[in-house]
C-alpha positions as a Python dict, from the first residue, in 0.01 Angstrom:
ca = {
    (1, 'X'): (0, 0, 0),
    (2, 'X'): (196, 10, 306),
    (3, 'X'): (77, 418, 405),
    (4, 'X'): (-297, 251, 327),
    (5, 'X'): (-228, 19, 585),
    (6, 'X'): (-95, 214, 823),
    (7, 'X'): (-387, 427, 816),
    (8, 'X'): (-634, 145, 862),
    (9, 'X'): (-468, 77, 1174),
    (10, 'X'): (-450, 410, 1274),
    (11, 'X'): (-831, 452, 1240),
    (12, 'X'): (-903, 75, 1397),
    (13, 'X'): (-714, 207, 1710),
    (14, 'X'): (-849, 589, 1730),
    (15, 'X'): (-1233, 374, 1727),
    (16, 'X'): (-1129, 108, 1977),
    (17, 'X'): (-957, 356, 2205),
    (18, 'X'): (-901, 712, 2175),
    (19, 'X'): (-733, 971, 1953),
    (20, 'X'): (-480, 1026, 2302),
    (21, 'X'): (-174, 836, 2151),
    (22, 'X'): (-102, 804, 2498),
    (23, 'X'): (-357, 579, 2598),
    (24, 'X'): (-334, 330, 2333),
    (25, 'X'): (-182, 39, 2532),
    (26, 'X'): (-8, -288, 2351),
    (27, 'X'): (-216, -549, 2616),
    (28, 'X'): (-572, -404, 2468),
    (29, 'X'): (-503, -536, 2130),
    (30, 'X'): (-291, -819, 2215),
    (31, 'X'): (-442, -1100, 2452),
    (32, 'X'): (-490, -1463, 2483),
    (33, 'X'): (-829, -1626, 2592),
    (34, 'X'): (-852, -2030, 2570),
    (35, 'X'): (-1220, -2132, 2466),
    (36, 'X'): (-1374, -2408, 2317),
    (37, 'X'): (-1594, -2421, 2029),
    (38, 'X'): (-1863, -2456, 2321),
    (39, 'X'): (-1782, -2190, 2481),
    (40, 'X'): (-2099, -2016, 2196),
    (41, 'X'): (-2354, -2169, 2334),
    (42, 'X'): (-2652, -2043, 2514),
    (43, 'X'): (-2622, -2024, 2899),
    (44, 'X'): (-2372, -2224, 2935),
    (45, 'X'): (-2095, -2102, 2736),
    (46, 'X'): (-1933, -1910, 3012),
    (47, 'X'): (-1798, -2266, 3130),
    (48, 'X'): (-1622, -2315, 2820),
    (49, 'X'): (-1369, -2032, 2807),
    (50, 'X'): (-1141, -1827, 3038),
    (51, 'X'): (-1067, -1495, 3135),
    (52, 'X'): (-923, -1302, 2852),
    (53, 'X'): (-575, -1195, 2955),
    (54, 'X'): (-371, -928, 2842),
    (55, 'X'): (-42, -957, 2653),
    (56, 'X'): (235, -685, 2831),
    (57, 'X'): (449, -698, 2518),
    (58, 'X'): (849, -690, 2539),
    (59, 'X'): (1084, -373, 2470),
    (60, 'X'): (1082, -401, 2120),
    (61, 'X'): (678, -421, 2103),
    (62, 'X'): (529, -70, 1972),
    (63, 'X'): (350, 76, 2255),
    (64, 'X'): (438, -265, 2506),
    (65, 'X'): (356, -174, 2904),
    (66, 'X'): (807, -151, 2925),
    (67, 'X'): (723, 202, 2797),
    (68, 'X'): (996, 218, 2549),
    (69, 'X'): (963, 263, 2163),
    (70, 'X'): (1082, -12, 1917),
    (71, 'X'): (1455, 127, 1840),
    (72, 'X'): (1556, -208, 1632),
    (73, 'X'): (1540, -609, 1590),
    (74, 'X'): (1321, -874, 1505),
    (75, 'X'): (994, -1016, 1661),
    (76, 'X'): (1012, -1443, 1643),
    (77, 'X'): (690, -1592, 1683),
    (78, 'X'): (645, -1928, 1740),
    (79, 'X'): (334, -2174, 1741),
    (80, 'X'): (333, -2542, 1779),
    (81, 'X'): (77, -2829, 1729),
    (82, 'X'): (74, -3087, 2011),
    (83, 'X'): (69, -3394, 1874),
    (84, 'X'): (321, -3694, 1916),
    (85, 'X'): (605, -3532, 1858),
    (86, 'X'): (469, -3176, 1823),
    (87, 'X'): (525, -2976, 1493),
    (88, 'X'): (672, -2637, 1542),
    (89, 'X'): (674, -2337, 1327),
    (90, 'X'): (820, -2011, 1349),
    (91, 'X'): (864, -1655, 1172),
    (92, 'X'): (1025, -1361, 1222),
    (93, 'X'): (745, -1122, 1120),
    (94, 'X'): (960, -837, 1024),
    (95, 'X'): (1202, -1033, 797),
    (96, 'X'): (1566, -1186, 856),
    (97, 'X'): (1658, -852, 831),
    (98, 'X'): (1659, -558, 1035),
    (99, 'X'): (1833, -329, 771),
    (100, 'X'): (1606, -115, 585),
    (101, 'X'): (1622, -157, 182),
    (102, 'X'): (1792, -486, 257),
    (103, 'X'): (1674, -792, 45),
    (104, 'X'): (1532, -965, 310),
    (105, 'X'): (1424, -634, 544),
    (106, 'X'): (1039, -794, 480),
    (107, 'X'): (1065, -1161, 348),
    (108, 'X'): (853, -1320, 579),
    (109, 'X'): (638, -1022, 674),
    (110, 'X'): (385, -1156, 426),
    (111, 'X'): (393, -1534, 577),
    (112, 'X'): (291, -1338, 915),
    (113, 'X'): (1, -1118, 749),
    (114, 'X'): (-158, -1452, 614),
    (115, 'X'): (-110, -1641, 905),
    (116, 'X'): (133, -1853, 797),
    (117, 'X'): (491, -2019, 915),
    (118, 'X'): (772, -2206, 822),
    (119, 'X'): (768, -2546, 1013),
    (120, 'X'): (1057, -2590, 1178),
    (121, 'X'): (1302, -2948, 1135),
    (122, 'X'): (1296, -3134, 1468),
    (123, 'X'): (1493, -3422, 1390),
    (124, 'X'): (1838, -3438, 1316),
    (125, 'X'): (1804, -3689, 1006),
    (126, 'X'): (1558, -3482, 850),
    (127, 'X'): (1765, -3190, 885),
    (128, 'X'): (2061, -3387, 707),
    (129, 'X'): (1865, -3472, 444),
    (130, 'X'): (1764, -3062, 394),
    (131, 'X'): (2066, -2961, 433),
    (132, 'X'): (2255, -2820, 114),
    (133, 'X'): (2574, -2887, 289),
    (134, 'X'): (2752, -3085, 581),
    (135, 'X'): (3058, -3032, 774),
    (136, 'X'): (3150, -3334, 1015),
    (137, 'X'): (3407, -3295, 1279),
    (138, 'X'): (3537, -3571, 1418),
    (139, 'X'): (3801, -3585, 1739),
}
């Protein structure tokens, strides 16, 4: 499953770019453009959105502008909803693990490929209340 995916990839970036490895960079397939649903329409669309704006990556990106391969580690990504107070979620997209054959080398690789997150606690008495245990130090 993994090798089929891998391939798909492979072929998505040899038709966006080139088969020169070289000149695939990390920004052309990773950017963020703000638009609103308006942004569609006829004519006047162009109002609604911005410029689409590349992504450089970070060492540990494959192919990211720093030039260097990934050599080890975790990515974290984060999104948040802004509403009063904001929700936050979060996951590491290559698992809690960096270890290969480790039980969680991949656990929340499929939460990333479905676009989903764990949301994250944001208030300490909600956090108690998760909590399987509590230490209390006291001075």
């Amino acid at each position: 499953f993994v090798l089929q995916q891998c391939d798909k990839a492979y072929d998505k970036l040899v038709n966006n770019h080139s088969k020169r490895k070289s000149s695939w960079r990390y920004g052309s397939e990773h950017y963020l453009e703000r638009k609103s649903p308006l942004s569609k329409a006829f004519i006047i669309g162009k109002f609604f959105r911005d410029e689409k704006r590349e992504v450089g990556g970070h060492a540990y990106a494959p192919m990211a502008e720093s030039g260097r391969p990934v050599e080890f580690g975790a990515s974290l990504r984060f999104r948040a909803k802004m509403t009063n107070p904001p929700e936050i979620y979060a996951v590491i997209d290559s698992g809690n693990s960096g270890t290969v054959g480790h039980k969680n080398a991949f656990d929340q690789a499929k939460l990333w490929h479905e676009g989903e997150s764990i949301k994250m606690v944001t208030e300490w008495t909600e956090a108690l209340k998760q909590s399987v245990e509590s230490v209390e130090l006291s001075f």
